[in-house]
C-alpha positions as CSV (number, residue, x, y, z in Angstrom):
1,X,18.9,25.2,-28.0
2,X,20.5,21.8,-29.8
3,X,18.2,19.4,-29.0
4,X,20.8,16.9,-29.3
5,X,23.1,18.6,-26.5
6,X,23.4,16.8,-23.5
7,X,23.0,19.2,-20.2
8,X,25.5,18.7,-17.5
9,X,22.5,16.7,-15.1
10,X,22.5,13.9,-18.2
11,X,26.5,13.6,-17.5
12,X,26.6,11.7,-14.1
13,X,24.2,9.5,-11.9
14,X,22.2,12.0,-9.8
15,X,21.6,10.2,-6.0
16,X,19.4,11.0,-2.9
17,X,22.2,10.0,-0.3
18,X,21.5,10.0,3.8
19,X,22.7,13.1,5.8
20,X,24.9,10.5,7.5
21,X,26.7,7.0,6.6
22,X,26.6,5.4,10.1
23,X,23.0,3.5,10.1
24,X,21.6,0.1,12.0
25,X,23.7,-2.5,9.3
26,X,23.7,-6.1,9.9
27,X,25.2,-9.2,8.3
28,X,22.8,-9.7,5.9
29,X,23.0,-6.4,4.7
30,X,25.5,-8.1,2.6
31,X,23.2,-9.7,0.6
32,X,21.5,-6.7,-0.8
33,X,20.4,-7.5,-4.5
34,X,21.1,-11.1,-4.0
35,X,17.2,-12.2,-3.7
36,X,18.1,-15.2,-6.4
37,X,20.8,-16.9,-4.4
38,X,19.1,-16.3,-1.2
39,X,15.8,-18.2,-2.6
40,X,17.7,-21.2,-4.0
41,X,19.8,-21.3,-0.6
42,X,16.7,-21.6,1.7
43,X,15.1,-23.8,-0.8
44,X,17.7,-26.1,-0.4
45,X,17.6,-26.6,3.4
46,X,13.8,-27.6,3.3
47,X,14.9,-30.6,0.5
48,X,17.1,-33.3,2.1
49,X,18.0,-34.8,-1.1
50,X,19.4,-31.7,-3.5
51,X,22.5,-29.8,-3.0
52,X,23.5,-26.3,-4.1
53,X,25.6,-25.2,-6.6
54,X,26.6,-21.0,-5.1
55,X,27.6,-19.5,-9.0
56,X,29.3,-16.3,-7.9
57,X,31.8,-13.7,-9.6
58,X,35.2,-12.5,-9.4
59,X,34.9,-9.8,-7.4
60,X,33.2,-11.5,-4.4
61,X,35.0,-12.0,-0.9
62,X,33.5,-16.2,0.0
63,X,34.2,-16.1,3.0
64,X,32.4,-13.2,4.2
65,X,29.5,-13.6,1.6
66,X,29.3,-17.4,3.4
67,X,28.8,-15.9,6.5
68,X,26.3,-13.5,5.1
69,X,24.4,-16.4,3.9
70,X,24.2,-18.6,6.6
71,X,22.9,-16.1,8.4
72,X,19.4,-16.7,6.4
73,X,19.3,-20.5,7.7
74,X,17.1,-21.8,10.1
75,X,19.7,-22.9,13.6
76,X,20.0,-26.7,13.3
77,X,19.9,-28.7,16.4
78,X,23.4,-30.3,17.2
79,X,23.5,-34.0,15.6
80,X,25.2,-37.2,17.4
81,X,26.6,-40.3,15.3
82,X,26.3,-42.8,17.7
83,X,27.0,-46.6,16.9
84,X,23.7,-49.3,17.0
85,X,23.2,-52.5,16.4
86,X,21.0,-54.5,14.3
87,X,18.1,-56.4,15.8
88,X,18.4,-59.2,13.3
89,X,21.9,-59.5,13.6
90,X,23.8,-58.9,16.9
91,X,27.1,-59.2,15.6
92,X,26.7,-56.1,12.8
93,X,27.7,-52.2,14.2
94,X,25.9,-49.6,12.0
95,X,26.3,-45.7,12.6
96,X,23.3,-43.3,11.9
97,X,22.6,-39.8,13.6
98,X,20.4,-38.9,16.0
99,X,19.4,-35.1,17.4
100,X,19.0,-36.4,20.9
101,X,22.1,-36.4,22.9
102,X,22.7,-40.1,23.6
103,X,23.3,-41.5,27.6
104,X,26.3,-41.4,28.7
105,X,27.1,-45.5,28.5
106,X,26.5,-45.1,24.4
107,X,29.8,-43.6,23.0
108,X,29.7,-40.5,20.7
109,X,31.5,-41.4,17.1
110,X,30.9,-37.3,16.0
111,X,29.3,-34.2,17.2
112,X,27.7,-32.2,14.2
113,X,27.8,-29.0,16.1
114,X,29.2,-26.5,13.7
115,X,26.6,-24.6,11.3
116,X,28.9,-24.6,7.9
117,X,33.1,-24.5,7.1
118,X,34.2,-23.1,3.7
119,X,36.9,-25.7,1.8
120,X,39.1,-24.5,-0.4
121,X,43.2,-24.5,-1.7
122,X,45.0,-28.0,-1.2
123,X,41.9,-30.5,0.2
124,X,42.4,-33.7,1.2
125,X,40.2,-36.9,1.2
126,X,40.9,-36.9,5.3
127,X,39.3,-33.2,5.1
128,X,35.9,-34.9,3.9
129,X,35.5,-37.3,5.4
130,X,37.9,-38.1,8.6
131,X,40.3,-40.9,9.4
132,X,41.5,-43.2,11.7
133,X,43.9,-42.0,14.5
134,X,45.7,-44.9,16.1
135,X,46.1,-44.0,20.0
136,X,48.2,-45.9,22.4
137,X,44.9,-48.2,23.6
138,X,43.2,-48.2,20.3
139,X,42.0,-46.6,16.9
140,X,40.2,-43.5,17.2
141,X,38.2,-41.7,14.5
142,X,38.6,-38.3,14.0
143,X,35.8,-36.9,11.6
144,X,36.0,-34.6,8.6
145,X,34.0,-31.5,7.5
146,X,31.2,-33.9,6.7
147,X,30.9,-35.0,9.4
148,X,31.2,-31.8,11.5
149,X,29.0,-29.5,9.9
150,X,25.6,-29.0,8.6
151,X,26.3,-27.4,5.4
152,X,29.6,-27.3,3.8
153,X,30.8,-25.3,1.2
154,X,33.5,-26.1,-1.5
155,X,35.9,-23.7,-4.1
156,X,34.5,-26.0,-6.9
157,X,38.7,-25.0,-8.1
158,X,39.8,-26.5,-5.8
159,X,38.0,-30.0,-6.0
160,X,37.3,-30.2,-9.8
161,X,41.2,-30.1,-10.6
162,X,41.5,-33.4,-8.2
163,X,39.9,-36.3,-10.4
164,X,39.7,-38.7,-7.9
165,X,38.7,-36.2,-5.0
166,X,35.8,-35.0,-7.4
167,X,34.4,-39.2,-7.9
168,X,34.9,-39.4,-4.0
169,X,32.6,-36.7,-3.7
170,X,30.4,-37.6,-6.1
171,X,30.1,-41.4,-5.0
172,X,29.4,-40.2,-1.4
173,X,26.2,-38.3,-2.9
174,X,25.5,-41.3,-5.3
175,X,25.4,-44.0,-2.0
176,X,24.1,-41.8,0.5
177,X,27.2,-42.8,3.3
178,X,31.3,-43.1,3.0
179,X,33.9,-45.5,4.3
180,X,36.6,-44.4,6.3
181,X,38.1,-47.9,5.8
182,X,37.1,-51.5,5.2
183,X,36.6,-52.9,8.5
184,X,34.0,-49.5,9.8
185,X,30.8,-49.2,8.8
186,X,29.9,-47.1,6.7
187,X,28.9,-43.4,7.8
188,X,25.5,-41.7,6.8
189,X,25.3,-38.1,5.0
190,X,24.0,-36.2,6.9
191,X,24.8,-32.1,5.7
192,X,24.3,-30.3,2.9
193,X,26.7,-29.2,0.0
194,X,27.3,-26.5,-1.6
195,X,29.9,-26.0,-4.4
196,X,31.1,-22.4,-4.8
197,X,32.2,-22.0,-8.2
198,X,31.5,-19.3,-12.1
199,X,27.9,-20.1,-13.5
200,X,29.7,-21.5,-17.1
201,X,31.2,-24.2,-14.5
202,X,27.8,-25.0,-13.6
203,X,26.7,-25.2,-17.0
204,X,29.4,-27.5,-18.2
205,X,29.3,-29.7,-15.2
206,X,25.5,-30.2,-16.1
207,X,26.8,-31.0,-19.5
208,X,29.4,-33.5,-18.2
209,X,29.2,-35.2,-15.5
210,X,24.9,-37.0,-14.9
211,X,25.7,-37.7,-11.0
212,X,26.2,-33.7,-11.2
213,X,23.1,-32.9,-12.2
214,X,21.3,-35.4,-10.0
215,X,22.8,-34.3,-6.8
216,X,23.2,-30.5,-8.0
217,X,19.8,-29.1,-9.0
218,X,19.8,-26.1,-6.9
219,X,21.6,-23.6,-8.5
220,X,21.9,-20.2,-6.5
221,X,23.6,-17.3,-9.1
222,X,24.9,-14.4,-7.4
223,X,24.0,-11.0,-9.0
224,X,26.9,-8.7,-9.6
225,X,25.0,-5.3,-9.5
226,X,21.9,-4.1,-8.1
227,X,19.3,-1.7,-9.1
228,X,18.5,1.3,-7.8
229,X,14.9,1.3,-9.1
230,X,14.2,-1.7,-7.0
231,X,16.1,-1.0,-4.1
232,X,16.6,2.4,-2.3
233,X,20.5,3.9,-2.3
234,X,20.1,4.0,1.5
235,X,20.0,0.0,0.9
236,X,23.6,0.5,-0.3
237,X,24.8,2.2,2.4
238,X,24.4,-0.3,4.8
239,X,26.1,-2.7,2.6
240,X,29.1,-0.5,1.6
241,X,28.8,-0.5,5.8
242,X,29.4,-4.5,6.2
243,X,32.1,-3.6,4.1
244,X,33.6,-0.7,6.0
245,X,33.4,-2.8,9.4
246,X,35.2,-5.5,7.7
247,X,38.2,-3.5,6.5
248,X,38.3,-2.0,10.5
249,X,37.1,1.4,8.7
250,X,34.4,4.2,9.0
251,X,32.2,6.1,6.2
252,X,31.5,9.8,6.5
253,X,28.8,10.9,5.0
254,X,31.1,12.7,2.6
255,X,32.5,9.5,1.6
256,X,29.2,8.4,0.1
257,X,28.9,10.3,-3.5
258,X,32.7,9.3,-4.4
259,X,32.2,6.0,-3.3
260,X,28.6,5.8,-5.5
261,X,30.6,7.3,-8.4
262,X,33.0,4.7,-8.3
263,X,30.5,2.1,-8.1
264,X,28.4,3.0,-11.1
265,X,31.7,3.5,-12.8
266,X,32.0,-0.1,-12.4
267,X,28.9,-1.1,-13.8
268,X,28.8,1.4,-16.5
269,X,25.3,2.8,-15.5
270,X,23.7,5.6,-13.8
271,X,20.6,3.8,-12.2
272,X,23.1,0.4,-11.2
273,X,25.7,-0.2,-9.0
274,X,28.4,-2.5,-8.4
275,X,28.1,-5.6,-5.9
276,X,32.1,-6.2,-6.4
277,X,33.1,-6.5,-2.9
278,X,36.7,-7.1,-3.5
279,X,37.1,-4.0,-5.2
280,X,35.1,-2.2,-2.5
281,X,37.1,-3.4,0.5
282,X,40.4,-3.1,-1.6
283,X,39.3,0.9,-2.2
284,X,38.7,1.3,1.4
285,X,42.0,-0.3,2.7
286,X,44.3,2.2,0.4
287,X,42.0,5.2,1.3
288,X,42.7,4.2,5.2
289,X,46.7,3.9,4.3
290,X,46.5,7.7,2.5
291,X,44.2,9.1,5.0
292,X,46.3,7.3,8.1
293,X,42.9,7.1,10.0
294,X,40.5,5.0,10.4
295,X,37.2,7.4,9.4
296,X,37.3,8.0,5.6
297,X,35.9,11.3,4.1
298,X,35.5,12.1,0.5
299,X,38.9,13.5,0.1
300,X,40.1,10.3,1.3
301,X,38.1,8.2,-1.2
302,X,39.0,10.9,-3.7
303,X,42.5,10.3,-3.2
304,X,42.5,6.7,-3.6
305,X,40.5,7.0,-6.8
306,X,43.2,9.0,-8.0
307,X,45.8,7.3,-6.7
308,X,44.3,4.0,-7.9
309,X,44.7,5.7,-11.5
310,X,48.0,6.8,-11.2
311,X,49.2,3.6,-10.9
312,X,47.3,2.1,-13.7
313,X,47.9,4.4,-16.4
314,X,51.2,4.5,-17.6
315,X,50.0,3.2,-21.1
316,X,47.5,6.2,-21.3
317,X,50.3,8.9,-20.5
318,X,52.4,7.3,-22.8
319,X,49.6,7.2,-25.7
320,X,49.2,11.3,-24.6
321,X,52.8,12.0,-25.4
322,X,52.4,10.4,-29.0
323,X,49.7,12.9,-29.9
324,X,51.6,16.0,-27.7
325,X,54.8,15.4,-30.1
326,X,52.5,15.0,-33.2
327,X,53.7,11.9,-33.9
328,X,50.1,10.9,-34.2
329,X,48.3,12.9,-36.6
330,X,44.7,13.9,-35.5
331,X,43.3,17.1,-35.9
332,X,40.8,19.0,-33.7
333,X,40.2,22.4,-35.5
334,X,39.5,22.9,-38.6
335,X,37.1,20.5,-41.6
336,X,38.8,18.1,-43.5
337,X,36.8,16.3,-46.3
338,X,37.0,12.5,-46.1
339,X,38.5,12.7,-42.5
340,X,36.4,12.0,-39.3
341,X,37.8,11.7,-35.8
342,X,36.9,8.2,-34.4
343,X,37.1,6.6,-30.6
344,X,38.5,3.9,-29.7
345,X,38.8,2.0,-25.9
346,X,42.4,0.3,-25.3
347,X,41.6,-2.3,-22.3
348,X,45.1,-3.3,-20.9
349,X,43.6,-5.9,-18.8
350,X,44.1,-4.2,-15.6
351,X,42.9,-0.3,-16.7
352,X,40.5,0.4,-19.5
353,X,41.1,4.3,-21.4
354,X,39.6,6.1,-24.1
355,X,41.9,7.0,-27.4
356,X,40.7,9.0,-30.5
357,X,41.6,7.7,-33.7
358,X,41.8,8.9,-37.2
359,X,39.6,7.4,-39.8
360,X,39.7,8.2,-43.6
361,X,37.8,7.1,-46.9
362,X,38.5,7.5,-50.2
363,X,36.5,7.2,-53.2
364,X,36.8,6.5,-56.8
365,X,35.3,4.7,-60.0
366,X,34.7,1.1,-59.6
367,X,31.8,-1.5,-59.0
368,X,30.2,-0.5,-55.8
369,X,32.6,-2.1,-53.1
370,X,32.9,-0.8,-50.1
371,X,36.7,-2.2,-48.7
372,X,37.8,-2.1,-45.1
373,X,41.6,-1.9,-45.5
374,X,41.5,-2.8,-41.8
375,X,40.2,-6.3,-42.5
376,X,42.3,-7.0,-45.9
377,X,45.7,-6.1,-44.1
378,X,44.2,-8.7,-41.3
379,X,44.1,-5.6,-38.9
380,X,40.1,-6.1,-38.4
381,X,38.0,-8.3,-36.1
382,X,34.4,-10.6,-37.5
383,X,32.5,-7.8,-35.5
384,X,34.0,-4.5,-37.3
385,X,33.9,-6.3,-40.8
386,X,30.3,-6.8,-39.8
387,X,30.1,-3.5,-39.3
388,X,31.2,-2.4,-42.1
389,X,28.9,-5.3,-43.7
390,X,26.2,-3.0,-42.7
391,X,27.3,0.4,-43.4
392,X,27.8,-1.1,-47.2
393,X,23.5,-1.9,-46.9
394,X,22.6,1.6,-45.2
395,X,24.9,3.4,-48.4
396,X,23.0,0.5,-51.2
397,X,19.1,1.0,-49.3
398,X,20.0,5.0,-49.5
399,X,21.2,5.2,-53.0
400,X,21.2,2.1,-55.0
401,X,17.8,1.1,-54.4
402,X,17.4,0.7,-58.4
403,X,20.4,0.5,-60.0
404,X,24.1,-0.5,-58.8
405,X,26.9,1.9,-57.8
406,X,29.7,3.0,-59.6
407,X,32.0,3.4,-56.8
408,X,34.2,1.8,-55.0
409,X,35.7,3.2,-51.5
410,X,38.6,2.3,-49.1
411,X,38.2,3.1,-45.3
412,X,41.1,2.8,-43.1
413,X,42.1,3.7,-39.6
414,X,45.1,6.0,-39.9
415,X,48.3,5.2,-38.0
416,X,46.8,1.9,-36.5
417,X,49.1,-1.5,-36.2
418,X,47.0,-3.3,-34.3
419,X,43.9,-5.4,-34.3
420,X,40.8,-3.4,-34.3
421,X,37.7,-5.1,-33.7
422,X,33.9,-4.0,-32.3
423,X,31.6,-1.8,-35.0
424,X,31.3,1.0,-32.7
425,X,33.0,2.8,-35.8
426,X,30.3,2.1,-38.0
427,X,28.7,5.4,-37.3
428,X,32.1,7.4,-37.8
429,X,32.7,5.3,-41.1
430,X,30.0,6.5,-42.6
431,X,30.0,10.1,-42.2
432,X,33.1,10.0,-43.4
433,X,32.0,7.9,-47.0
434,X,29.2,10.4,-46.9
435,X,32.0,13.5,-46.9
436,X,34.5,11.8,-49.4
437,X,31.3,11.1,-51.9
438,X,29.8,14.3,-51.4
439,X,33.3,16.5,-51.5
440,X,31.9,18.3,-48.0
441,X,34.5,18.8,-45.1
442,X,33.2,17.5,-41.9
443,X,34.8,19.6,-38.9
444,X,37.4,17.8,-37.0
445,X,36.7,19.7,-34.0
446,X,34.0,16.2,-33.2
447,X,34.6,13.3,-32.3
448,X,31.8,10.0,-33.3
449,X,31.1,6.7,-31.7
450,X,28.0,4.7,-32.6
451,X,27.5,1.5,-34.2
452,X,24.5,1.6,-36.8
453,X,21.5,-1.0,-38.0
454,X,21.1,-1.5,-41.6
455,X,18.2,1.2,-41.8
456,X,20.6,3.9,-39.7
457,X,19.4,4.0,-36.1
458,X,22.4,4.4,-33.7
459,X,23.1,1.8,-31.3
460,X,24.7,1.3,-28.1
461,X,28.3,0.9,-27.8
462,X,30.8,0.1,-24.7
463,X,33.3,2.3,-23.2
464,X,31.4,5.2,-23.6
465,X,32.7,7.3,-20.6
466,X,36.5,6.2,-21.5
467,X,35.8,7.5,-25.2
468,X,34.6,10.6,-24.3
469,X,36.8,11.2,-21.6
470,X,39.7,10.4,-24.2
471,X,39.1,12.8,-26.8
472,X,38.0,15.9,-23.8
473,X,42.1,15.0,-22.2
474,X,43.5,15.7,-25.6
475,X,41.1,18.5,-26.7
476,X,41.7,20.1,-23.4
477,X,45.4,20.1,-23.3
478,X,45.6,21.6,-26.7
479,X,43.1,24.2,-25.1
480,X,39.1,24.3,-25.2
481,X,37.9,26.4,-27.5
482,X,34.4,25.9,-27.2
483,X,33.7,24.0,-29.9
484,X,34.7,20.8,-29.5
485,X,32.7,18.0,-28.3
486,X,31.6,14.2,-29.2
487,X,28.7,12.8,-30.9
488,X,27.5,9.4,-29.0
489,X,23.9,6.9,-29.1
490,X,21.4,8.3,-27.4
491,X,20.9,4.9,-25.8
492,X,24.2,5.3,-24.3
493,X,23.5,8.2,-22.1
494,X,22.3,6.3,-19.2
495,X,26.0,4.7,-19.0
496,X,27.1,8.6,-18.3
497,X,29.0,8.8,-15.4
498,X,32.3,11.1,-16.6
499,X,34.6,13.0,-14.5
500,X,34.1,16.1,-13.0
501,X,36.6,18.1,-15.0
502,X,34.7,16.8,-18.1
503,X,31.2,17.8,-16.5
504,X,32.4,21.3,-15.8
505,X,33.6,21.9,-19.3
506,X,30.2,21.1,-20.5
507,X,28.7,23.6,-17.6
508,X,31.1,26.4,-18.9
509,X,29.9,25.6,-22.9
510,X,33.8,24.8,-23.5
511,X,33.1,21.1,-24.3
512,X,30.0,19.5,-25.6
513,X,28.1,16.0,-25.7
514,X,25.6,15.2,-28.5
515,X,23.4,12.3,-28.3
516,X,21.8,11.6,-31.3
517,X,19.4,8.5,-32.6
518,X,20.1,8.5,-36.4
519,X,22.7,8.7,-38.7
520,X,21.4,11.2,-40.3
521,X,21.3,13.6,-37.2
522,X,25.3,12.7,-37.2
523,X,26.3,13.5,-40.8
524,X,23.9,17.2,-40.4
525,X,26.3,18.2,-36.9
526,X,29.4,16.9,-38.7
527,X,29.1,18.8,-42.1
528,X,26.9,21.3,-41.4
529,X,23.6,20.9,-43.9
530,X,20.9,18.9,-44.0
531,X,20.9,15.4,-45.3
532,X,18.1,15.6,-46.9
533,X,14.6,13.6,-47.3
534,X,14.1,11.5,-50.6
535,X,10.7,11.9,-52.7
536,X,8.4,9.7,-54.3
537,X,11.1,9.0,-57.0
538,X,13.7,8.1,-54.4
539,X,15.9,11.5,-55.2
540,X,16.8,14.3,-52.9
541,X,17.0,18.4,-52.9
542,X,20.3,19.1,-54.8
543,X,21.5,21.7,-52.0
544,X,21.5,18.6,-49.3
545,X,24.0,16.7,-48.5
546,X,22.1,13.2,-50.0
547,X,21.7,15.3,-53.5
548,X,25.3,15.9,-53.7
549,X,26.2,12.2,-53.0
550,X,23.3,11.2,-55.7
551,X,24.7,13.4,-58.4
552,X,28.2,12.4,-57.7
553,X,27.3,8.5,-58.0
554,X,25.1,9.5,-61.0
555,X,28.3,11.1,-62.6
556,X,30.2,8.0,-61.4
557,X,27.8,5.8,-63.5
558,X,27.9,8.1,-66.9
559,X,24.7,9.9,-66.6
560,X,26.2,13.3,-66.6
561,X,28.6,12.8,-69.6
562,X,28.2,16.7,-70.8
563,X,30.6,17.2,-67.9
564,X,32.9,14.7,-68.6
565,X,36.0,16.0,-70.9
566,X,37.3,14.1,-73.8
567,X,40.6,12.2,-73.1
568,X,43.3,13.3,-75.7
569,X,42.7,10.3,-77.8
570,X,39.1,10.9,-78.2
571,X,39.5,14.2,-79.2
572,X,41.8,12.9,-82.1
573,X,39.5,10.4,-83.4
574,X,36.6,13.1,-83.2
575,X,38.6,16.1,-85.3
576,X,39.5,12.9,-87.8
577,X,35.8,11.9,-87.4
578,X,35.7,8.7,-86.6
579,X,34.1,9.3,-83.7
């Protein structure tokens, strides 16, 4: 058997789910993986003089995280502002809080009763910190969320944007009270805040703004997947349960494997899974509007999955029709020399798919450059020149070790007019210098992605699942013959998580997956012949495919001039012997 064939197991994340999906789930279930944020959080309600700083991600519902969070605080006892007076001066009102309920002659300014409120959209400086209402007997105050609640929590958006919202709030932590106007005292602090904003905004505010990082030195940063090593898929169920409940829904068990799938998907990793509840609770709600029920089964996730695709990927369907009308030539049968098959990723913004592309070099006499044709025509991004910066070192520590190369070589992706960037190629690009050097076809029936270090181990590269899903749509609509497939890093494999049309193929030997850790192991599948190991003297066995590129570059540099042929010129000079 290949050793560098993939079996079917390697394709997909392999889980021990529960017989059943209904399970004891609570709250805090929600915060499963978030063991960072929930430290920091607690932390801060045992300090009374640092406030927290929530860095979260896109794909997180606040609100019901909030709720999630709270949960892990300690009940505070209500708190009463009350109004004193000064022993040293009878004249002076001061406010300050007190957790006894006052008697009944001694007026009640605010009631901190409620445990935390959530700010965000269009605030107000009233919303903060209260104002005065005027009554028909007199002025009365009416307080704001600071003085309301024990802990509240801010969109950092929606503050930040308002300059002189963002002092307020800033002066308030700096003098420990606020004013609600002149001629009132001013009020005491007396709860907790906690901005809810990216982890970059955190960082920049530290940067920025010093009364920032004096008040804000807490800073709780949300995970956005968790691991299954650490914690146990049954852990998951109970969250993708808080979940359910909050869309109105319920999870069959059958529900459970689509819904993993789709998870690791996300994440891009067999052993990890997404914490994106937006996308979650967004799943559930269309798979309850196909279904028309409120208990989901697989078939129900299914459909939304493929209904959630559907909608997406017009630009993929399009992209498929170039290739159907051969408008697009890339060949999948057949060897080619100088020709390789690359793939690509084309991220739209809202769907991300996998598209083959045609790479070829050519080689001829010249002073050892290697040009990317890509990056002269402005088509190619810093990170593909640099990998094509490093291909150029793994040819030169291969073959010009002790003299310079007489080539030069132009590699170019075929029929591409736009910007192409990443050195996930690298890999590809070589093999393909390799077979126009050399003169050996590499069959086209392959696909590579891999990016490469400077002494030819293959490296990790993103998209992987997209790429080879890519190349298996096109090679399966021009019909599997059984011998095409796609050569990927090693390192990759634990990002497997393809579809189950591609994972069949594989099953039925129709389609095949090769993960390989060295170039070399690439360029022996590709052109079928060993590469070849070098001796003391740095030169390889003329029947591999490393002694054909040495004795081609050798003839390149003039040291096998008995094959060379006279030009017409010479000739003349030699019959008149001058020469």
């Amino acid at each position: 058997m290949n050793p560098t064939l993939l079996p079917s197991a390697k394709l997909a994340p392999q889980y021990h789910l529960p017989e059943t999906a209904t399970s004891t789930y609570f709250l805090s279930h929600l915060l499963l993986g978030q063991e960072r944020a929930v430290d920091a959080f607690k932390l801060m309600t045992k300090i009374e003089s640092q406030h927290l700083f929530l860095g979260d991600f896109a794909g997180v519902d606040r609100p019901l995280f909030i709720k999630a969070l709270v949960s892990q605080a300690d009940t505070p006892s209500n708190n009463y502002l009350v109004a004193t007076k000064k022993l040293s001066d009878d004249a002076e009102i001061q406010f300050k809080w007190q957790s006894a309920l006052p008697p009944q002659n001694v007026g009640i300014i605010a009631k901190q009763e409620s445990l935390s409120c959530y700010l965000q959209g269009t605030i107000r400086r009233a919303d903060l910190i209260g104002r005065m209402m005027k009554t028909d007997k007199a002025s009365v105050y009416k307080p704001g969320v600071l003085a309301s609640n024990h802990m509240v929590f801010i969109c950092l958006e929606s503050i930040w944007q308002r300059e002189n919202l963002w002092d307020l709030l800033m002066q308030i932590l700096h003098d420990g009270h606020y004013r609600i106007n002149s001629e009132l005292a001013p009020i005491p602090v007396n709860c907790k805040i906690i901005l809810v904003g990216s982890g970059l905004s955190y960082s920049q505010l530290r940067l920025e703004d010093r009364k920032f990082s004096r008040h804000f030195p807490l800073l709780a940063e949300m995970s956005n997947e968790v691991d299954l090593i650490q914690h146990p898929e049954s852990a998951y169920v109970q969250w993708l349960n808080v979940l359910a409940k909050d869309e109105a829904v319920e999870l069959d068990a059958s529900s459970l494997l689509p819904l993993f799938w789709y998870s690791s998907r996300l994440v891009e990793h067999q052993q990890r899974l997404s914490l994106s509840m937006l996308e979650m609770k967004q799943l559930l709600a269309q798979a309850k509007a196909y279904a028309g029920k409120s208990l989901l089964n697989g078939a129900a996730i299914a459909k939304a999955l493929e209904k959630l695709k559907f909608r997406h990927n017009s630009s993929e369907v399009y992209s498929a029709q170039s290739f159907d009308d051969n408008f697009i030539n890339l060949p999948t049968k057949g060897a080619m020399v100088g020709q390789i098959n690359g793939l690509t990723v084309i991220d739209t913004g809202d769907y991300t798919y996998g598209e083959p592309a045609r790479i070829t070099t050519s080689v001829h006499y010249g002073d050892g450059e290697v040009a990317d044709i890509e990056r002269k025509s402005e088509l190619g991004g810093n990170i593909h020149t640099k990998g094509m910066m490093i291909l150029s070192a793994c040819l030169y520590r291969i073959f010009g070790r002790d003299a310079p190369l007489h080539l030069n070589a132009n590699i170019v992706f075929e029929q591409s007019y736009q910007e192409i960037d990443g050195d996930s190629a690298s890999l590809a690009e070589y093999c393909c210098l390799m077979s126009a050097i050399a003169e050996q076809p590499i069959v086209q029936s392959l696909a590579v992605t891999g990016a490469l270090d400077q002494f030819g181990n293959v490296q990790a590269i993103g998209g992987v699942n997209e790429k080879i899903e890519g190349f298996y749509t096109l090679c399966q609509r021009r019909g599997l013959t059984g011998e095409q497939g796609v050569i990927i890093p090693k390192a990759n494999v634990l990002q497997l998580n393809l579809e189950p049309a591609v994972i069949e193929a594989v099953n039925k030997g129709l389609f095949h997956v090769h993960a390989i850790e060295h170039m070399d192991k690439a360029v022996e599948i590709l052109m079928q012949m060993p590469a070849g190991v070098a001796n003391e003297d740095n030169d390889f066995a003329p029947e591999t495919l490393y002694g054909l590129v040495q004795q081609r570059l050798d003839k390149l540099a003039g040291q096998d001039d008995e094959d060379i042929e006279l030009s017409f010129f010479a000739k003349l000079l030699a019959r008149l012997r001058i020469i």
